[in-house]
C-alpha positions as CSV (number, residue, x, y, z in Angstrom):
1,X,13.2,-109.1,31.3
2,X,12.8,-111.1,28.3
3,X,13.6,-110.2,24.9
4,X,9.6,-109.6,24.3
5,X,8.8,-108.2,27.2
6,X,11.5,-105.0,26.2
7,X,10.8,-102.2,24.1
8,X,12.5,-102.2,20.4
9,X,12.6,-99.6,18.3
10,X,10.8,-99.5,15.7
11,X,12.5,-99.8,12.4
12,X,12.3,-96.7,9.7
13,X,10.4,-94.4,12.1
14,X,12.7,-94.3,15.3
15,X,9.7,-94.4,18.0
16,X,10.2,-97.2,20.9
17,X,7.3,-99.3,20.4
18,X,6.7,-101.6,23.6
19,X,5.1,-105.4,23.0
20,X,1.5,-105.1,23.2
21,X,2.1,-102.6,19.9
22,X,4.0,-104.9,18.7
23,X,1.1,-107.5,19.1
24,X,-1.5,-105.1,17.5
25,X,0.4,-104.2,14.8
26,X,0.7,-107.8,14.2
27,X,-2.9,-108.3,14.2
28,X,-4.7,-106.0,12.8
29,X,-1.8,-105.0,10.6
30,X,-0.3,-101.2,10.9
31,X,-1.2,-97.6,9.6
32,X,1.5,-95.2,8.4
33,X,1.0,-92.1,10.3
34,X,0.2,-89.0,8.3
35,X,2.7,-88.0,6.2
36,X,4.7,-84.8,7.0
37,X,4.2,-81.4,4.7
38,X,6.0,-82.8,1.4
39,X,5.6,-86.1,1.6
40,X,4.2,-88.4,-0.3
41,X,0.8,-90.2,1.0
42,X,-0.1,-92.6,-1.4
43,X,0.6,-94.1,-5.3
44,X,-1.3,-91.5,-6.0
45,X,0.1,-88.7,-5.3
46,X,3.1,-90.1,-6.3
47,X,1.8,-90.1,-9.4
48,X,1.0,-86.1,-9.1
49,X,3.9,-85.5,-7.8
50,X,5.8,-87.1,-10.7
51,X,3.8,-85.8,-13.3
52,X,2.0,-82.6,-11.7
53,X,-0.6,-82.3,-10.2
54,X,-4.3,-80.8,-12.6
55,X,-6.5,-78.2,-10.9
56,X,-9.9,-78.8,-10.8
57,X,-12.3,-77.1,-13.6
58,X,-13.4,-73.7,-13.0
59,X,-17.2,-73.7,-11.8
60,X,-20.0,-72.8,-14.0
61,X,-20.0,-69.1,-14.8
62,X,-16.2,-68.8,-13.1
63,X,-13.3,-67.9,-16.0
64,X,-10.8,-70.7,-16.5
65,X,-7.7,-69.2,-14.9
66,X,-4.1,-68.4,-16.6
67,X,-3.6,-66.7,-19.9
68,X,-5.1,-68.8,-23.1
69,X,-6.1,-68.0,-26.4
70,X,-9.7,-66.1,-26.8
71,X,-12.1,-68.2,-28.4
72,X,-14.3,-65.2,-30.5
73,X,-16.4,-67.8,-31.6
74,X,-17.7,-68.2,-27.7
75,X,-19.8,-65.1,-25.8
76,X,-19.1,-64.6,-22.1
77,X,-21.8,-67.6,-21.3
78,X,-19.9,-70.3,-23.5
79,X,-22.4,-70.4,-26.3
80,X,-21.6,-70.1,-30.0
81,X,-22.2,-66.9,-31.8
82,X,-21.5,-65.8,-35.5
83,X,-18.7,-62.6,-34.6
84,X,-19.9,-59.7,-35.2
85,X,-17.3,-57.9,-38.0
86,X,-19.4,-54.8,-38.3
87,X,-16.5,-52.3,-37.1
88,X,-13.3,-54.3,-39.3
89,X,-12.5,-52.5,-42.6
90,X,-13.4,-53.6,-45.6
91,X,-10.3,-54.7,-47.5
92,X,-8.9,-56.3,-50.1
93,X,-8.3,-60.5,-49.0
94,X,-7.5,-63.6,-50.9
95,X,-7.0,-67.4,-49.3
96,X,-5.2,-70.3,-51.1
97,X,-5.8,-74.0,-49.7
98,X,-4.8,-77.4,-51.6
99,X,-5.4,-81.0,-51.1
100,X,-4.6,-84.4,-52.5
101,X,-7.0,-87.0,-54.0
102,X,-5.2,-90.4,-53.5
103,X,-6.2,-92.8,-56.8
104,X,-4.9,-96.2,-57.4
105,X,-3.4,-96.2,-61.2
106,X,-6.0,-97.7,-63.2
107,X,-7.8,-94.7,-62.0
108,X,-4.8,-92.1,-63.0
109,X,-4.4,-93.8,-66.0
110,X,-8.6,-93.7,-67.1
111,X,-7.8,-90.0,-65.9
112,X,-5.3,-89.3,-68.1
113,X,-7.1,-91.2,-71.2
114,X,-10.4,-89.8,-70.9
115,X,-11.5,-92.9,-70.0
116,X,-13.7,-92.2,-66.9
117,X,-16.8,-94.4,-67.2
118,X,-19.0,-91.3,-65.6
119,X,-17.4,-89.1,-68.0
120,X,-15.0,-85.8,-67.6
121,X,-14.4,-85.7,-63.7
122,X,-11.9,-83.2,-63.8
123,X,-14.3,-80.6,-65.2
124,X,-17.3,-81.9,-63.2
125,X,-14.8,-81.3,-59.8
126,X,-13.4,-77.9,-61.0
127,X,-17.4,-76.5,-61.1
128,X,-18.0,-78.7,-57.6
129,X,-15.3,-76.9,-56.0
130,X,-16.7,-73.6,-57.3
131,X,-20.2,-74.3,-55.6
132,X,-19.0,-75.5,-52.7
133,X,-16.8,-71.9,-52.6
134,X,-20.2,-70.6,-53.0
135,X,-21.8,-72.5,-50.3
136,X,-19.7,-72.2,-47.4
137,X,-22.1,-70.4,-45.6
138,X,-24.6,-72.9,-45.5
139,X,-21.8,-75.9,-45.1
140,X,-20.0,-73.7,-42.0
141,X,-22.7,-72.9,-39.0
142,X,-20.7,-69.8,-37.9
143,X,-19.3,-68.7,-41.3
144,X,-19.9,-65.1,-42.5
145,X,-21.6,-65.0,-45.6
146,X,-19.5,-62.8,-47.7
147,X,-19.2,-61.4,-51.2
148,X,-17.0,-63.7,-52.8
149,X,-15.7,-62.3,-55.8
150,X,-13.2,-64.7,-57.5
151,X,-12.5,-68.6,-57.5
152,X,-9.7,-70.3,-59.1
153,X,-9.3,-73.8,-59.7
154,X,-6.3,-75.6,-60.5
155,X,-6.3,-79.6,-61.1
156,X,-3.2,-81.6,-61.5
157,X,-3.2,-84.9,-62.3
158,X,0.1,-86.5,-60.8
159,X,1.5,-90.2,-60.4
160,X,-0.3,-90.9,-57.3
161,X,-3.9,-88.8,-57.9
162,X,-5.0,-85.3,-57.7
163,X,-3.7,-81.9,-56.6
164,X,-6.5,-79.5,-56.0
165,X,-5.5,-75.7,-55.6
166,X,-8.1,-73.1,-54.8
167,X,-7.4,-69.1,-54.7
168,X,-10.4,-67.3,-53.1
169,X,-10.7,-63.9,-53.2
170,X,-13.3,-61.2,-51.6
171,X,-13.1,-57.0,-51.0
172,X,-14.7,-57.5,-47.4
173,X,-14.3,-57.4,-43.4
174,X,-13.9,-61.1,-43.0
175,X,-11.4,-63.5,-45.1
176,X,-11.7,-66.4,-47.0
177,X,-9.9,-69.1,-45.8
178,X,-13.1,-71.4,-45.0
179,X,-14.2,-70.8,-48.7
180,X,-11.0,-72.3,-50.1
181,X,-11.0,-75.1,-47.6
182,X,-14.7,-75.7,-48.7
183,X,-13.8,-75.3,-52.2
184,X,-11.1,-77.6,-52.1
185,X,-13.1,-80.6,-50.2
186,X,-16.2,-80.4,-52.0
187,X,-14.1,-80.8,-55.7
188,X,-12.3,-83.5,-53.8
189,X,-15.6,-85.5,-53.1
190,X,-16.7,-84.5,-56.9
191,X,-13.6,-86.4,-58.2
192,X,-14.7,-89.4,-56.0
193,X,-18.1,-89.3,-57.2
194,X,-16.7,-89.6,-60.5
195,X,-13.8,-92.2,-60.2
196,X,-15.1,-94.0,-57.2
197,X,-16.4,-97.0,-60.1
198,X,-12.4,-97.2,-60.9
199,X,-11.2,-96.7,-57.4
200,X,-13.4,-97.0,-54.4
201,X,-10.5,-97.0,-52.3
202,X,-10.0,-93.2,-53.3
203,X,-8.6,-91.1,-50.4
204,X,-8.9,-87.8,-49.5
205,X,-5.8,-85.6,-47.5
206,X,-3.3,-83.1,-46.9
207,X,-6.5,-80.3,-47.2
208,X,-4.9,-76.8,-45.7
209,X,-4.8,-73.1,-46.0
210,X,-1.2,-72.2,-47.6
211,X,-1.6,-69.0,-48.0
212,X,-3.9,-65.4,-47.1
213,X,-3.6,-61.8,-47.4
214,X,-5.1,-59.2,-46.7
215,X,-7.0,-57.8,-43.1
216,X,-5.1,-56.9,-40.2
217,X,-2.8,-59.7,-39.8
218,X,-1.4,-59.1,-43.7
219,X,0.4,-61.9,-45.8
220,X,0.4,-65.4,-43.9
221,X,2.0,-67.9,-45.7
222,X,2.5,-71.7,-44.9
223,X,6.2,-72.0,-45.9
């Protein structure tokens, strides 16, 4: 028999494969058979493997699966709702949050002289941010409106721009940490307003709660 006419065996797989598979094969080019259980059917799945594979999303109405962090913002149907914070205790809270004000120095400088063609934007800021304190409830959908009963206002004017500080404080069942963020962003924007003739290149950044007490969770404090 000639060498075509025998069987060979195929390499990589280890079946005997006789010519007219051979000829086939040839022709109309060859499928893998199915993997085995563990194996690895295409790039990608390779891909899964190699990175792990992601489960589909729960269906409508079904809970995600796993542990995860409760979203009291949420009801049981996904929709936002203001929490209600009827049964926390009243208590004593405060909430400090800075942020910078970026200013090129022609505008530190007309800062620092008074020289502000609008006129005093520190002062017009440090009121801003107190208003904006004030508003939250109407900035922030989901916000509690709350008795706020103190705002400070600090104002630095360094090398490089502004320092805003804001210290809010409220005897209530809810804190205050949106208020000072609020606070803190709205005198931002103020000080643009003002300087934005001087600098209009005048960036805002670095706004954050550093530090809250009061509640159930106590002191928290960024550093």
């Amino acid at each position: 028999m000639s060498d075509e006419g025998r069987q060979r065996r195929e390499e990589g797989t280890g079946r005997w494969v006789g010519p007219r598979r051979q000829a086939g094969d040839t022709a109309l080019g060859a499928h893998a058979d199915p993997p085995a259980p563990g194996d690895v059917s295409s790039p990608g799945a390779a891909v899964d493997e190699a990175i792990g594979s992601h489960a589909d999303p729960p269906a409508a109405g079904q809970p995600a699966a796993g542990p995860g962090p409760i979203l009291t913002h949420l009801d049981s149907a996904g929709q936002a709702r203001m929490v209600d914070v009827s049964v926390k205790d009243i208590t004593a809270r405060s909430a400090t949050a800075t942020g910078r004000v970026l200013l090129s120095a022609a505008a530190v400088a007309a800062l620092r002289d008074g020289t502000v063609p609008k006129g005093d934007a520190v002062a017009v800021a440090r009121i801003a941010a107190v208003q904006g304190a004030k508003r939250t409830p109407d900035l922030i959908p989901l916000c509690h409106p709350i008795g706020l009963h103190g705002v400070d206002v600090d104002l630095t004017i360094a090398d490089d721009g502004v320092v805003i500080e804001v210290t809010a404080r409220t005897a209530d069942r809810t804190g205050v940490e949106m208020e000072a963020l609020t606070a803190v962003t709205v005198g931002a924007l103020a000080l643009i307003d003002m300087i934005k003739a001087v600098d209009p290149a005048a960036t805002i950044t670095d706004v954050m709660v550093t530090e809250k007490t009061g509640g159930k969770s106590g002191r928290w404090s960024r550093s």
